[in-house]
C-alpha positions in Angstrom: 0.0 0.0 0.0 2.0 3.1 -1.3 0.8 6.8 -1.3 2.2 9.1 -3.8 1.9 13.3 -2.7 4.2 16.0 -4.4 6.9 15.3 -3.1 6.6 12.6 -0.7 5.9 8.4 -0.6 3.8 7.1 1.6 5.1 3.1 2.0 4.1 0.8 4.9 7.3 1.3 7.7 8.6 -1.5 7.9 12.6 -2.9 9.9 14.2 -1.8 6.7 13.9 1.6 8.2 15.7 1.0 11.2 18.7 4.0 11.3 16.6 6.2 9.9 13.5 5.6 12.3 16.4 5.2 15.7 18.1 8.5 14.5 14.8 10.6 15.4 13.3 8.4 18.0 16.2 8.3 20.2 16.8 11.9 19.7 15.6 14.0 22.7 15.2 17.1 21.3 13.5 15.4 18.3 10.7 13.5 20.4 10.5 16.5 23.2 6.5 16.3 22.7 6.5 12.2 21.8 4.6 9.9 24.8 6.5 7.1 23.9 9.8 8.2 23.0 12.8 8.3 23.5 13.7 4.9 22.7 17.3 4.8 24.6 18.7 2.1 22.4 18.2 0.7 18.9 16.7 -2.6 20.6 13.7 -0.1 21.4 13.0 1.4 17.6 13.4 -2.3 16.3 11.2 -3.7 18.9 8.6 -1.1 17.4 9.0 -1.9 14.2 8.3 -5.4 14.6 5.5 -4.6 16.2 4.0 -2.7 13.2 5.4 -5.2 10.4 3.0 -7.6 12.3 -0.3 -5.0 12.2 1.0 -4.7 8.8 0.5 -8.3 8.3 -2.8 -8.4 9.7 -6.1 -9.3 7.7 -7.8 -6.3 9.2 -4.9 -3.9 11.0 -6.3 -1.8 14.1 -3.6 0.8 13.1 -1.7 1.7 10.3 1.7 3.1 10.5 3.1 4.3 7.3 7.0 5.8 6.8 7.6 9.2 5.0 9.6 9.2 2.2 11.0 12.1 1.1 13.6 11.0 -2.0 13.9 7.5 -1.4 14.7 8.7 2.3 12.4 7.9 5.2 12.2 11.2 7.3 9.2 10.0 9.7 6.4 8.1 10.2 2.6 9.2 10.4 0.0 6.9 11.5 -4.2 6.2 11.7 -5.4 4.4 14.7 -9.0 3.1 14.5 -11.2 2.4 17.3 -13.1 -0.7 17.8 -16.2 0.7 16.1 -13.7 1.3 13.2 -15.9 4.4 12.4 -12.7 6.9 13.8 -9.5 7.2 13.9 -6.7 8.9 15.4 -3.6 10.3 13.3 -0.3 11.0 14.8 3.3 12.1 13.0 6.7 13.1 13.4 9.6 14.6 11.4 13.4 14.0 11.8 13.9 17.5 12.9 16.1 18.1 9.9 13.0 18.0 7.8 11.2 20.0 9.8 9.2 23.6 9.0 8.8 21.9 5.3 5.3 20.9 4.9 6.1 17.8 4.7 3.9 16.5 8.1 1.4 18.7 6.6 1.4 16.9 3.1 1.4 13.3 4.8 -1.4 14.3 7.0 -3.8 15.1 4.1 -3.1 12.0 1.9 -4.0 10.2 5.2 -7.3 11.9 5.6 -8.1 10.8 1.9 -7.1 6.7 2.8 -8.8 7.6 6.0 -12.0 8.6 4.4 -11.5 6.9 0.8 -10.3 3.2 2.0 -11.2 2.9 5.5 -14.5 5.0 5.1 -13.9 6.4 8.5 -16.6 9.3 10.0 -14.2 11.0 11.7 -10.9 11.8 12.4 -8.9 13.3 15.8 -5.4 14.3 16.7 -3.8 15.4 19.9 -0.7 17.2 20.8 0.8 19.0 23.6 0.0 22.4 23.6 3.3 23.5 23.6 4.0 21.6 20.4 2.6 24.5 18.1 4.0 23.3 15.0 1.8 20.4 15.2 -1.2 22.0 16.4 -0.8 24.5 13.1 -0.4 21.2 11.1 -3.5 19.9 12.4 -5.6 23.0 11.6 -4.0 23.1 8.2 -5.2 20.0 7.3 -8.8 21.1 8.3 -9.1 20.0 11.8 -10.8 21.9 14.5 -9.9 22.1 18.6 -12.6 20.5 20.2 -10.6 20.4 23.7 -7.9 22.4 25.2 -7.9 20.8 28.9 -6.8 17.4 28.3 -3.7 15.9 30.0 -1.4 13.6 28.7 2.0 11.6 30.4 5.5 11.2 28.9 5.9 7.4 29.7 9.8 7.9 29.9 10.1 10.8 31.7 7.5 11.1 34.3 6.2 14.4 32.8 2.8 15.5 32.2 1.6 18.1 30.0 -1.7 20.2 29.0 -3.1 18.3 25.8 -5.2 19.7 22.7 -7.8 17.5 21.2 -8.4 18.5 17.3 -11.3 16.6 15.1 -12.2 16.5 11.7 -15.6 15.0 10.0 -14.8 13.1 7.1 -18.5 13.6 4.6 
């Protein structure tokens, strides 16, 4: 399942990606607004992308996590969640930093909203972010989304931190 934008490829992420995918994850200043992240060593990214390799294989995946491809490099990941009604879906992203201020999250997100809506034939979609993270929050809104909640809390796993979280929706009709 490939995904062709302007500029970018949108390819299932898979343990081929493995440098690229450890160079951002286990870079703290790249994952400052992650849940997950850091992953300290490159045990951690390839334990990840095992996991999603298996969703991958799945006859019906609950998420779908697809690799960035900027010029036959993979620069990040973006991914849809779906919920057990499989009517919504959540979208997440990130960006080696070196590709940041681009477009490019912003160019990945739409062509998920149209598999989203064309191929999964979700009702709706929702993204959250920290609301100091305001390059993702102007990606979200870029892509059509609206705040729907500003008082949400969420917990860096690693680093005993939490944070004030935005909640940003999107009808897909």
């Amino acid at each position: 399942m490939n995904f062709f934008t302007e500029r970018l490829q949108l390819r299932p992420l898979c343990l081929d990606d493995l440098p690229t995918v450890h160079e951002y994850a286990g870079d703290v200043e790249n994952i400052k607004y992650m849940i997950f992240l850091p992953n300290a060593t490159e045990q951690e990214s390839e334990a990840f992308l095992r996991k999603v390799e298996e969703e991958w294989a799945k006859q019906v995946p609950g998420f779908y996590e697809f690799a960035i491809v900027l010029d036959d490099l993979q620069v990040g990941a973006i991914s849809i969640s779906l919920d057990e009604s499989r009517t919504q879906g959540e979208i997440g992203w990130i960006l080696n930093k070196k590709y940041w201020n681009q477009g490019y999250a912003t160019e990945a997100a739409r062509a998920i909203l149209e598999f989203a809506k064309d191929e999964l034939k979700l009702q709706e979609v929702i993204a959250c972010c920290d609301w100091r993270n305001l390059a993702s929050a102007k990606v979200m809104e870029k892509i059509g989304m609206t705040l729907i909640d500003d008082k949400g809390q969420r917990t860096y796993m690693k680093r005993e931190e939490t944070a004030r979280e935005l909640t940003y929706r999107i009808v897909l009709n």
